[in-house]
N, C-alpha and C positions, 0 to 999 in steps of 0.2 A: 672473475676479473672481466669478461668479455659482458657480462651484464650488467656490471657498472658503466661501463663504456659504451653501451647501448643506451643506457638511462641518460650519460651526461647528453650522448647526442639528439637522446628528444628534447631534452630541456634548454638546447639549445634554438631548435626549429624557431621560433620566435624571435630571434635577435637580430639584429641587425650583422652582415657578414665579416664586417669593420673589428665588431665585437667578439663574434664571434672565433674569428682568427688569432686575436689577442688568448684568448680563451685557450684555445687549443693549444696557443705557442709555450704557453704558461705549465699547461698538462704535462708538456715534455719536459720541463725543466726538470731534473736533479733535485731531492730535497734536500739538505743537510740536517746530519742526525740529530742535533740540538733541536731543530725545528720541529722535527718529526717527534721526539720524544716529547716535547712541551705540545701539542696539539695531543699524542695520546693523556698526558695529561691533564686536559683541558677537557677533553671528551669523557674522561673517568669520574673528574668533578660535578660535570652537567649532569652526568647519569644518576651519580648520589645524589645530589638536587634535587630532581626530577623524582625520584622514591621518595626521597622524605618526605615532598609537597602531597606526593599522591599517600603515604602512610599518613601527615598528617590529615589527608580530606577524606579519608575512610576510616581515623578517630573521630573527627568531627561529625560524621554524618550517622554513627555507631552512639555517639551520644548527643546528641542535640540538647541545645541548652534549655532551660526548665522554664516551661511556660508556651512549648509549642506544640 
């Protein structure tokens, strides 16, 4: 946990402090579990996505189309 919270705070170095505080205030908020379950599955669809694109580009590349 303490290294994601290290990470968001580099990623924030750049910001303006305006923003930044906005940012942070946001971090604290509470999430409600509807939200939280629909982000896990939002993040479980991307990942399927994300394999099939990459299973389709390692069929693709396994057979390359005839004439190359």
């Amino acid at each position: 946990m303490t290294e994601n919270k290290d990470t968001a705070q580099n990623d924030l170095a750049g910001i303006p402090a305006e923003i930044t505080s906005i940012l942070t205030a946001i971090e604290k908020e509470p999430v409600p579990d509807r939200l939280l379950k629909l982000a896990l599955e939002l993040q479980e669809a991307l990942t399927k996505r994300r394999l099939a694109e990459q299973a389709a580009q390692t069929v693709a590349h396994a057979n390359p189309p005839e004439g190359i």
